[in-house]
SEDRENTOR-710967 format. One line per field, with one value per residue (C-alpha): residue in one letter; x, y, z. Coordinates in steps of 0.02 Angstrom, whole numbers. Example, Ala and Ser with C-alpha at 12.3 -4.5 7.8 and 13.67 -1.06 7.14 Angstrom:
2
residuo a | s;
X 615 | 684;
Y -225 | -53;
Z 390 | 357;
end
This chain:
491
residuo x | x | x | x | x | x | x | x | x | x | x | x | x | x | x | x | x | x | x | x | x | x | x | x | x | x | x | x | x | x | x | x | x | x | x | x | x | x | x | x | x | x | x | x | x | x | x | x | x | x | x | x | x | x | x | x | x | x | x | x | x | x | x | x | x | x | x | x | x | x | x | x | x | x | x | x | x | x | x | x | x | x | x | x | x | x | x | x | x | x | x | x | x | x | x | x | x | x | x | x | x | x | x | x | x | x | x | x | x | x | x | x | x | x | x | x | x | x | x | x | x | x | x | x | x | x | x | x | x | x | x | x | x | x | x | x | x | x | x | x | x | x | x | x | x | x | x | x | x | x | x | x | x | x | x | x | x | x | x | x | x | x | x | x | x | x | x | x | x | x | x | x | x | x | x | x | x | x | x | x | x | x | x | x | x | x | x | x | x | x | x | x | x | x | x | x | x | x | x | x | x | x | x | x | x | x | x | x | x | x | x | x | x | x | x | x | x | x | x | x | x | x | x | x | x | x | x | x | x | x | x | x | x | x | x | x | x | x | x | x | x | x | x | x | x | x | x | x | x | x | x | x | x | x | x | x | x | x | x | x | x | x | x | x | x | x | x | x | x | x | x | x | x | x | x | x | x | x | x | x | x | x | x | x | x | x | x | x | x | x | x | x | x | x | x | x | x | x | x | x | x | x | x | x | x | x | x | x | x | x | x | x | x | x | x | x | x | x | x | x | x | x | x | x | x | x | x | x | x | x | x | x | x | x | x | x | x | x | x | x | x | x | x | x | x | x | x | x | x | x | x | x | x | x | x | x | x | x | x | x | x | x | x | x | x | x | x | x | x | x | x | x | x | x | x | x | x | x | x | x | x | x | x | x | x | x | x | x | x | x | x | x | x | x | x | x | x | x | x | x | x | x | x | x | x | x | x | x | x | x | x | x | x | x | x | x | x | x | x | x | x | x | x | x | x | x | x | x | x | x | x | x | x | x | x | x | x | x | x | x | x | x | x | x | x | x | x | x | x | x | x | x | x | x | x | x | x | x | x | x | x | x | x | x | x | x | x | x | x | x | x | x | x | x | x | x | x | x | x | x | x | x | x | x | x | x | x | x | x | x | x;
X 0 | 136 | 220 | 48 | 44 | 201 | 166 | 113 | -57 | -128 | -197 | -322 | -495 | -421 | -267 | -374 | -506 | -368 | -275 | -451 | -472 | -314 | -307 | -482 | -443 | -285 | -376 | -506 | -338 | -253 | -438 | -435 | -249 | -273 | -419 | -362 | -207 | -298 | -410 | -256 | -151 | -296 | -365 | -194 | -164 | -332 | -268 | -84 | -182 | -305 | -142 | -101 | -247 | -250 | -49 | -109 | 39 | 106 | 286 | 341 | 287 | 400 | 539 | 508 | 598 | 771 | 873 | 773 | 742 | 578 | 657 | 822 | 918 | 1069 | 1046 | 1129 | 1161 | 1276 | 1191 | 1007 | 869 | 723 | 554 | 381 | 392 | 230 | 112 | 211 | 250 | 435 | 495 | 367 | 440 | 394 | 464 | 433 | 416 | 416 | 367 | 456 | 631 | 602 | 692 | 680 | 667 | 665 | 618 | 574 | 699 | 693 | 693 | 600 | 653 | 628 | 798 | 752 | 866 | 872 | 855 | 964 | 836 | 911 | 831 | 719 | 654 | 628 | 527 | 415 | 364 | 336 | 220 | 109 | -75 | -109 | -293 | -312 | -281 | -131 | -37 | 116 | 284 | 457 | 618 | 783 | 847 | 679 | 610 | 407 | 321 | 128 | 109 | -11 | 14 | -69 | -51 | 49 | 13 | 162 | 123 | 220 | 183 | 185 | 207 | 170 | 211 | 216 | 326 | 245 | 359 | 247 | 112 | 207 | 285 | 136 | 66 | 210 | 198 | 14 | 103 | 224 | 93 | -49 | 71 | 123 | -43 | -91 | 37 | 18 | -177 | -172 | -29 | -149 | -272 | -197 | -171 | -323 | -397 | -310 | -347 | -546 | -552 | -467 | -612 | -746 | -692 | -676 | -846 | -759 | -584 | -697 | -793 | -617 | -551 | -701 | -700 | -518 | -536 | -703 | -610 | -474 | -586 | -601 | -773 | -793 | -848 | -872 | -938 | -898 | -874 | -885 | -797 | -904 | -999 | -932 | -1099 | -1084 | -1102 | -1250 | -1348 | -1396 | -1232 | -1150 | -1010 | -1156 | -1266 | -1107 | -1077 | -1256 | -1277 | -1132 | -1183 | -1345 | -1253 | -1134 | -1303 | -1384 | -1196 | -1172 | -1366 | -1330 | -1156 | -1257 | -1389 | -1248 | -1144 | -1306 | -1344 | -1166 | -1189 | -1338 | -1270 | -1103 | -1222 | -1307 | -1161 | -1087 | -1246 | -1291 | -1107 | -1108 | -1272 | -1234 | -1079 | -1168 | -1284 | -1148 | -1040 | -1187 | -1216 | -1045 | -1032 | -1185 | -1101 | -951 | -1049 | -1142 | -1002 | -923 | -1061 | -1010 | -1121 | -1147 | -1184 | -1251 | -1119 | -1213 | -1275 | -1069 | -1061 | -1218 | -1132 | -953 | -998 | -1119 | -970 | -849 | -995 | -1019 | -824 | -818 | -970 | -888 | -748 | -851 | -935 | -776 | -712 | -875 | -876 | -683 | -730 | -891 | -766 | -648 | -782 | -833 | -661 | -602 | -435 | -310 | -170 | -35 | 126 | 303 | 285 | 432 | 367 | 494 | 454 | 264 | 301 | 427 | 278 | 137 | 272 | 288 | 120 | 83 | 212 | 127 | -41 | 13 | 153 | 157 | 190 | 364 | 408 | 524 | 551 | 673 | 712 | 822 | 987 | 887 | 736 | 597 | 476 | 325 | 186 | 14 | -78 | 28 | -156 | -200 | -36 | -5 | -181 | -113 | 15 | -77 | -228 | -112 | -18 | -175 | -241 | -79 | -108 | -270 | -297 | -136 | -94 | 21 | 201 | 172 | 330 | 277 | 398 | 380 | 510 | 511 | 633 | 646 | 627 | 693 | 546 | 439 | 412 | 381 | 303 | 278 | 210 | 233 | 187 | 211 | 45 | -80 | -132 | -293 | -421 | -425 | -604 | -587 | -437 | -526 | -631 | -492 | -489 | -704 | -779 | -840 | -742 | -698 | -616 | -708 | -537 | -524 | -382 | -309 | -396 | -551 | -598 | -667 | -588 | -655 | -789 | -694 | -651 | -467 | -410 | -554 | -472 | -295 | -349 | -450 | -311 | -174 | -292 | -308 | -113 | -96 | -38 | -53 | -93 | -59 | -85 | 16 | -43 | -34 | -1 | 146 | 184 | 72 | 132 | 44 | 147 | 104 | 185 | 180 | 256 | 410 | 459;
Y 0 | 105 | 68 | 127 | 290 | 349 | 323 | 501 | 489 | 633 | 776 | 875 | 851 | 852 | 746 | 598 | 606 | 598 | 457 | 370 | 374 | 310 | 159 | 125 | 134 | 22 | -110 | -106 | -123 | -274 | -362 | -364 | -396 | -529 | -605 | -577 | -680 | -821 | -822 | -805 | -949 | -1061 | -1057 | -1097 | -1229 | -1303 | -1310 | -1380 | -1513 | -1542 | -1579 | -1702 | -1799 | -1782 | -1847 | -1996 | -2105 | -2145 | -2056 | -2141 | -2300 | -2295 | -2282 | -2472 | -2527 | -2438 | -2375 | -2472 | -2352 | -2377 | -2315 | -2435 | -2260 | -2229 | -2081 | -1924 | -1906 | -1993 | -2052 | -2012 | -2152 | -2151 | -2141 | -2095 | -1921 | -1897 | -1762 | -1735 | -1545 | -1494 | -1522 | -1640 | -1754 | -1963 | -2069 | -2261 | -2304 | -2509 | -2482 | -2334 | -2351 | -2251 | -2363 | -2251 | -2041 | -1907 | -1785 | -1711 | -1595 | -1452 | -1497 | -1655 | -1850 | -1981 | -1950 | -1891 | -1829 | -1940 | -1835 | -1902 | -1936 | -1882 | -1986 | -1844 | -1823 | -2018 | -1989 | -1854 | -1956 | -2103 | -2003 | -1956 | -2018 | -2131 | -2050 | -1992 | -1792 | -1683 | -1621 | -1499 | -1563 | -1484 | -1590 | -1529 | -1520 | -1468 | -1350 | -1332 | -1470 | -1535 | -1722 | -1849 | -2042 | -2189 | -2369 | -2453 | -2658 | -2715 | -2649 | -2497 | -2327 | -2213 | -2026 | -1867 | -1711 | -1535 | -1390 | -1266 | -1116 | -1045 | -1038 | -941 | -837 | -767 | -769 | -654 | -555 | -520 | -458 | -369 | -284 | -255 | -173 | -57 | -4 | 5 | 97 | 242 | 243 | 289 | 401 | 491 | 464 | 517 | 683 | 722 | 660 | 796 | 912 | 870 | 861 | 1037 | 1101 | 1030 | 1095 | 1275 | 1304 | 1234 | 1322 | 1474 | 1423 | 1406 | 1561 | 1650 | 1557 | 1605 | 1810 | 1774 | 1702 | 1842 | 1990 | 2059 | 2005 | 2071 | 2236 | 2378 | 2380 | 2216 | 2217 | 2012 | 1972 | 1929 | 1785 | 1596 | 1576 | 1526 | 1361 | 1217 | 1217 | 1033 | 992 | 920 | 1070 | 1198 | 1150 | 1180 | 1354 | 1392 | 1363 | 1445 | 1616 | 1598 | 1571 | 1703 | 1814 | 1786 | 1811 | 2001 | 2035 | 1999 | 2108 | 2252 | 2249 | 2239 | 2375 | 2480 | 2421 | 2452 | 2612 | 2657 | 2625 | 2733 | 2863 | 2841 | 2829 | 2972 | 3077 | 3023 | 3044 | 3223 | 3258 | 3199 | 3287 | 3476 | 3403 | 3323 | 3458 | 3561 | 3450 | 3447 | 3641 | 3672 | 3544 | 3637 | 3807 | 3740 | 3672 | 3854 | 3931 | 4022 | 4020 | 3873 | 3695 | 3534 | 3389 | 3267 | 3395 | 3441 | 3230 | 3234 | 3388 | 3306 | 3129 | 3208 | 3322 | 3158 | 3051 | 3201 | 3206 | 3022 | 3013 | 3146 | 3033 | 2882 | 2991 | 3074 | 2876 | 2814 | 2986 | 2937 | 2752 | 2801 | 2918 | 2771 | 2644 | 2798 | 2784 | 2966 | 3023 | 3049 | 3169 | 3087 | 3192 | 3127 | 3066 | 3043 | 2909 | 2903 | 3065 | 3024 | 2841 | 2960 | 3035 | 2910 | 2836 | 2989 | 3025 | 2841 | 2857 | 2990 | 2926 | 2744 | 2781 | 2612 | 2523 | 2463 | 2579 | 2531 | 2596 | 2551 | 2666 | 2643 | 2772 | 2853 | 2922 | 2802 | 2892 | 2856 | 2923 | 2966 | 3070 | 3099 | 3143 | 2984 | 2867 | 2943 | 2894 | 2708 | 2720 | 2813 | 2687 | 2523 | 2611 | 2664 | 2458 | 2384 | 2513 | 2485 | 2295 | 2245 | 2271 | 2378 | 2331 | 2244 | 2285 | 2354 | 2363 | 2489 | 2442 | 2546 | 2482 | 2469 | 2302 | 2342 | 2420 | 2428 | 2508 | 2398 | 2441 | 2348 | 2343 | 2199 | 2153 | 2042 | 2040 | 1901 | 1906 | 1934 | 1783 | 1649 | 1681 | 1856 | 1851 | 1811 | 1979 | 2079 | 2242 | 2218 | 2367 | 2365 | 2211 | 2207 | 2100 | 2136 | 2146 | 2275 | 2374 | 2350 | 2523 | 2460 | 2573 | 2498 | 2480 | 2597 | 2566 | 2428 | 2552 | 2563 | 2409 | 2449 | 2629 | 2558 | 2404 | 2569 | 2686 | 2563 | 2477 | 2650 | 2647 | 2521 | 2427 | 2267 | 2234 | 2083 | 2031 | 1855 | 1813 | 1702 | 1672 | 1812 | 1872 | 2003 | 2077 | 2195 | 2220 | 2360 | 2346 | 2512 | 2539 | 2643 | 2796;
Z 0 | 37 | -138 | -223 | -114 | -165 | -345 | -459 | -467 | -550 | -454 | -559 | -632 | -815 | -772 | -703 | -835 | -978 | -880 | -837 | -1052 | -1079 | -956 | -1029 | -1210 | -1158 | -1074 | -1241 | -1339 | -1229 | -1253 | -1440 | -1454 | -1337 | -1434 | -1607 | -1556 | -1480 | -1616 | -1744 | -1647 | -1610 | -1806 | -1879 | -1760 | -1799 | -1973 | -1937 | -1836 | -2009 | -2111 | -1997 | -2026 | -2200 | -2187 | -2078 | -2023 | -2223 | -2186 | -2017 | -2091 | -2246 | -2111 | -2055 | -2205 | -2170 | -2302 | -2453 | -2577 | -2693 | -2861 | -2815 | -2844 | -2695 | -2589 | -2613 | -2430 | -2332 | -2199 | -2252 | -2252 | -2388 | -2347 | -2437 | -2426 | -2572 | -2531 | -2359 | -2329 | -2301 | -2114 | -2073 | -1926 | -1939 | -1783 | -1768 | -1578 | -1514 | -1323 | -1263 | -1398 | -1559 | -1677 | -1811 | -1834 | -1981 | -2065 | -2212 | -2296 | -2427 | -2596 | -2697 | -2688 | -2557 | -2448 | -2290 | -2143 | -1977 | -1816 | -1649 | -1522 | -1330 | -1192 | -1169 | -1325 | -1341 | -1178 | -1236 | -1382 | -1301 | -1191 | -1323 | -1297 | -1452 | -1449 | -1638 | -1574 | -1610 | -1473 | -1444 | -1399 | -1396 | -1491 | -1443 | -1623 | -1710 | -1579 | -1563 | -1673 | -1691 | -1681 | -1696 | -1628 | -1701 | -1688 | -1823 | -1886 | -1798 | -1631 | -1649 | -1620 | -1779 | -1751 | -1862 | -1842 | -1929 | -1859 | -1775 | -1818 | -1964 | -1838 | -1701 | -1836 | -1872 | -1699 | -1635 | -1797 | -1770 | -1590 | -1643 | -1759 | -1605 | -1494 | -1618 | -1672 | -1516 | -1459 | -1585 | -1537 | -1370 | -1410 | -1524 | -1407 | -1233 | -1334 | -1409 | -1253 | -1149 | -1272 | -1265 | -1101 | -1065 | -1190 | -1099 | -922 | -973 | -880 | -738 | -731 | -755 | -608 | -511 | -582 | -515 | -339 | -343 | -358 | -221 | -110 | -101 | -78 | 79 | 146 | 329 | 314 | 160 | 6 | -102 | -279 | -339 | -496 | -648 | -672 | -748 | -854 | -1039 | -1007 | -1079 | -946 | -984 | -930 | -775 | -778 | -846 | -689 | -565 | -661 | -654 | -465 | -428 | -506 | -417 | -241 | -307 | -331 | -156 | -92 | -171 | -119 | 77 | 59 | -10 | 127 | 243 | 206 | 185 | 352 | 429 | 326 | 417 | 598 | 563 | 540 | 677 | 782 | 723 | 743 | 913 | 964 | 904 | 980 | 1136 | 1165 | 1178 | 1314 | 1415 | 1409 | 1477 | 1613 | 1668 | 1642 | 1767 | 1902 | 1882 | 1898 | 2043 | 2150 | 2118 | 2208 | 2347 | 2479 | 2615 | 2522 | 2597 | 2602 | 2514 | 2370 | 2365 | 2358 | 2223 | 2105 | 2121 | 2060 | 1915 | 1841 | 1849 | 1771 | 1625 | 1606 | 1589 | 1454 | 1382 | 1348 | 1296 | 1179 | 1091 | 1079 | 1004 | 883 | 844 | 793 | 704 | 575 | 552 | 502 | 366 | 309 | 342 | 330 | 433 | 427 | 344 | 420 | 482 | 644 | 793 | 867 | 983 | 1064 | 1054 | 1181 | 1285 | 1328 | 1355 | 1476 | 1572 | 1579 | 1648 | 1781 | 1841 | 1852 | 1915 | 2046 | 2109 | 1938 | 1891 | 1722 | 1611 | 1432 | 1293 | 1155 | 1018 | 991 | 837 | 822 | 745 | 607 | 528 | 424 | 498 | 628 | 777 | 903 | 846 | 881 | 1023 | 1076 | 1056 | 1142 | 1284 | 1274 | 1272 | 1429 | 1510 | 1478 | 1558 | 1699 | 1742 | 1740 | 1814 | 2005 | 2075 | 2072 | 1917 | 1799 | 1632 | 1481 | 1350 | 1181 | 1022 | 878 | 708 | 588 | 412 | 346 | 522 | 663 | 800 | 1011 | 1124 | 1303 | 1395 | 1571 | 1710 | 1774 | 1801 | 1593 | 1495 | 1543 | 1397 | 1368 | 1312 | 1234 | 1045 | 1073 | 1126 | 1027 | 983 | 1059 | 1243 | 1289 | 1462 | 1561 | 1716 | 1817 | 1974 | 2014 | 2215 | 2242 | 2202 | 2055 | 1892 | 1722 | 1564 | 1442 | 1356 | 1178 | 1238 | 1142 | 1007 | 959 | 963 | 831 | 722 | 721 | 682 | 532 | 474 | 476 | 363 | 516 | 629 | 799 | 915 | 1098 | 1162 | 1358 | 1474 | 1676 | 1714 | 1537 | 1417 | 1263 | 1151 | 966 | 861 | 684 | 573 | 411 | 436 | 345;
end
């Protein structure tokens, strides 16, 4: 089995149905070679074997009498005996048997007369013709200095053993002829065939490859989100047709496929509007709230402590809508696809300062940052990288205790600009690691202090802005080691 695996089958469609044609057309071939030489061998035997009966046993009886010659003429041949050779076809073979001895052997040579030539019996030949049944039928035996001959046994007056016998070489001349012939023929057919095959085949599976070609340029669009553009359709095919029927259900799944990407861009369409207007709308009514807090807690006569309490948490609620509304505004314009500010960016300078600003707002983190000797630039909008790097500072801040040591790396990788901020806190739980950067994911992790983590659009704006980049962004976790790696295209 594991000879047959290893062998080259054929891989494709086209490739097996051209080798399928050609192993059948030679196993039609091998059949009628096969029978046309059986058929060839057996009829030309039949008629060696009627020529032997028509012969009867007249030749190996003449041999009885020795070297007495009927016309009282002396042979020619030294050697020879003379036998009754009338009507007997050149090489025919005559042997006289008495039990198992053949006491006399010949046969009959080119040319006209009544000399024939003795044959020297070995032991084994004397044995084979000894063993032939004396039952009227020719059989097939094999004399070491005559090769393949025909013979036929019958009882002589004296109770001897006369045999007959015709050479078989004209018969498996033209047997292996009629081979020789077949194979060649043959040959040249499925030559001709295996090509025009291939080439008949390849014409009747262009519906197909234009089925695959199509499925190809499908499969390498960009399906999650936007507005989808699918390739052109593989019809042109008889429908009638096993291929034709493929091609035709595969334009109609391609048609129900480009139907449900229009509704849902118009539908993503739809919500990025809405997002962006409520987002805008909300932000003049927030800020007002938080302005009259603000006003009120100004106020400069004598104030209840609890209404202080009431006005203070209501301005840091406001503030921190306000921010959950400026993130939500900042996503809704990247799912529209607006532009950013494409300038030269240090981003060196820009994580200098996300680490400074983190130190300062968790003291009782470990800080650590690793800069490389030259400055690392890119293209793009410096508000919004140094919102990553403030966000992805801010995330490794808040859900990571204190004392945990966080590393902050910049470098540069040929063509790339690589950060990274990596932690030795406890790591993001397994279940919400696939869902990482989807908006509002939280991992539901408390600080030592108590206080809660953010809205979960950290991670959400730092996967938005770096897309918008042209970039890539990657989180490896586990037990005691977090990494997040932004890659950006370097200027």
């Amino acid at each position: 089995m594991a000879a047959l695996r290893a062998l080259p089958w054929p891989r494709t469609m086209r490739a097996r149905l051209t080798a399928d044609l050609v192993v059948l057309l030679a196993v039609s071939c091998a059949a009628v070679g096969v029978a046309a030489v059986y058929e060839l061998d057996g009829f030309l035997t039949g008629r060696l074997d009627q020529q032997l009966q028509e012969a009867g046993p007249r030749f190996p009886a003449s041999l009885e009498h020795g070297a007495a010659n009927p016309s009282g003429k002396p042979s020619d041949h030294d050697g020879d005996e003379h036998g009754d050779t009338r009507r007997q076809a050149t090489g025919t073979f005559g042997a006289r048997l008495v039990g198992d001895d053949v006491t006399n052997a010949a046969v009959v040579p080119p040319g006209s007369g009544t000399a024939v030539r003795n044959v020297d019996q070995t032991a084994h030949d004397e044995a084979v013709l000894a063993a032939v049944p004396v039952d009227g039928r020719a059989h097939t035996v094999c004399l070491s200095a005559l090769g393949g001959y025909r013979v036929l046994a019958t009882p002589g007056k004296d109770g001897d053993v006369l045999v007959t016998g015709l050479p078989t070489e004209p018969v498996d001349a033209a047997v292996h002829r009629l081979e020789l012939v077949a194979a060649l023929v043959f040959g040249v057919a499925l030559g001709v065939a295996g090509v025009a095959g291939a080439l008949w085949v390849r014409w009747s599976l262009r519906p197909l490859n234009r089925v695959a070609a199509t499925a190809t340029r499908v499969s390498e669009l960009p399906l999650a989100s936007g507005e989808v553009a699918l390739p052109p359709r593989a019809s042109g095919s008889d429908p009638r047709s096993e291929v034709g029927h493929v091609a035709g259900a595969f334009d109609r799944m391609l048609g129900h496929v480009e139907d449900a990407l229009t509704k849902r861009h118009a539908s993503e369409e739809r919500l990025r509007t809405f997002a962006a207007d409520a987002s805008h709308e909300r932000r003049t009514p927030v800020a007002s709230v938080r302005g009259h807090a603000e006003l009120a807690l100004l106020h400069p006569g004598p104030v209840p402590p609890k209404v202080t309490r009431a006005l203070e948490r209501i301005a840091a609620e406001s503030a921190r809508m306000g921010e959950m509304v400026d993130d939500l505004l900042l996503l809704a314009r990247l799912d529209a696809g607006r532009p950013l500010e494409r300038l030269p960016v240090d981003l060196t300078h820009l994580v200098l300062d996300a680490v400074t600003d983190a130190r300062a707002a968790g003291p009782g983190h470990r800080w650590v940052l690793e800069l490389p000797e030259e400055p690392v630039i890119v293209t793009g909008d410096a508000h919004r990288l140094q919102q990553v790097s403030a966000n992805l500072l801010a995330n490794a801040r808040v859900h990571t205790p204190a004392g945990t040591r966080v590393t902050v790396s910049l470098e540069r990788a040929g063509k790339e600009a690589v950060l990274k901020v990596h932690d030795d806190g406890p790591g993001v739980p397994e279940e919400v690691r696939p869902g990482v950067f989807e908006r509002f994911t939280r991992a539901d992790r408390r600080r030592a202090d108590g206080s809660g983590g953010g809205a979960g659009l950290g991670l959400s704006i730092v996967a938005a802005v770096v897309e918008a980049h042209d970039g890539t962004v990657a989180l490896e976790s586990g037990p005691g080691a977090t990494t997040f790696t932004v890659t950006l295209p370097a200027s």
